[in-house]
N, C-alpha and C positions, 0 to 999 in steps of 0.2 A: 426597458428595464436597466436598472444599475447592475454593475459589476464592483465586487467588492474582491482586491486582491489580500492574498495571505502572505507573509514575508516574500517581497515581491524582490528579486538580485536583477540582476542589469539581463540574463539571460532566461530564465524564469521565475514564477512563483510557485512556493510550494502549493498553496490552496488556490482555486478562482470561486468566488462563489457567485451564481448566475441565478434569481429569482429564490426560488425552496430546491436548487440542485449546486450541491459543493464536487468544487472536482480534484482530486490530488495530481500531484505532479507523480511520474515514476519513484518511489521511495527506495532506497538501498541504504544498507546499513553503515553505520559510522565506523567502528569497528570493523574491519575487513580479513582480521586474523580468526576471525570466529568462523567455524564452520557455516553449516547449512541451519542449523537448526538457530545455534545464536542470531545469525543475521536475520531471521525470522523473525526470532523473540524484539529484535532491534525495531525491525522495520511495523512492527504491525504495534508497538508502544511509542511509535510519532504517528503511526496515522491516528492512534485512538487521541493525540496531544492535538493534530490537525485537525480532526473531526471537531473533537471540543471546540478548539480556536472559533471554529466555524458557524457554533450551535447545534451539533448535532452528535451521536454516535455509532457504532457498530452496527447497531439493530437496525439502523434505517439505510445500510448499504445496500446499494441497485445494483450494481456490476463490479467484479474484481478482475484484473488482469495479471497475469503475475506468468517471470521470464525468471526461468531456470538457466545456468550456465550449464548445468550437466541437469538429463534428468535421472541419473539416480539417486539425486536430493529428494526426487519427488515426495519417498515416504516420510523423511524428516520434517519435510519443509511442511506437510498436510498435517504430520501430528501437532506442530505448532498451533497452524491455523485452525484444524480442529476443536483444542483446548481454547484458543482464542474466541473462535465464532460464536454469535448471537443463536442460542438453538431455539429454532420456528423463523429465524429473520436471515437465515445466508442469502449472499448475492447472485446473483447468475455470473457464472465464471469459468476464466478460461488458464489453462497453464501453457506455457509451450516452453521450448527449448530454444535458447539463443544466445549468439554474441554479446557481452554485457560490456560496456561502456569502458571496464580494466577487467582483467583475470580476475583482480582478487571480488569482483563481487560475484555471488554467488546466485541473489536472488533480487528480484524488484519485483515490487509489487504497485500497483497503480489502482486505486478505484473513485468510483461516483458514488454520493450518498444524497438522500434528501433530507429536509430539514423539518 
């Protein structure tokens, strides 16, 4: 099987796509002054640009992973993804709490879709 890469940088790509399964790179927001709730709104409006890129969208996500810097983002960060999410099509998913790459990110989110 081919592999088709998505804006591919000397360190990663953001998308890999492998047969009818796209996979995102870890996504955080560009904006990093933004709360919890913004970088949400940020991050989950390139993965829907990613997915497209890719041929596919929301409704066909298989897994979500997604890394809180603090989790008392958690309820902000899930009102997003809830208004977000495909309803009958959510992913199997996990949240946790962790060290993010600099302070100021708050949230990354990371998933697999098919196509």
């Amino acid at each position: 099987m081919t592999l088709k890469r998505i804006e591919t940088g000397p360190r990663m790509s953001k998308a890999v796509i492998h047969g009818d399964t796209v996979y995102l790179a870890g996504i955080v927001a560009d904006d990093t002054g933004a709360d919890a709730t913004g970088q949400t709104k940020q991050i989950l409006a390139e993965i829907d640009r990613l997915l497209a890129a890719a041929g596919t969208d929301k409704a066909k996500l298989i897994t979500a992973n997604i890394w809180l810097a603090d989790m008392a983002d958690f309820p902000k960060m899930n009102a997003v993804w809830d208004a977000w999410a495909s309803p009958g099509n959510t992913p199997a998913r996990a949240t946790v709490q962790a060290a993010l790459a600099t302070p100021a990110y708050k949230v990354e989110i990371m998933v697999k879709a098919a196509r």
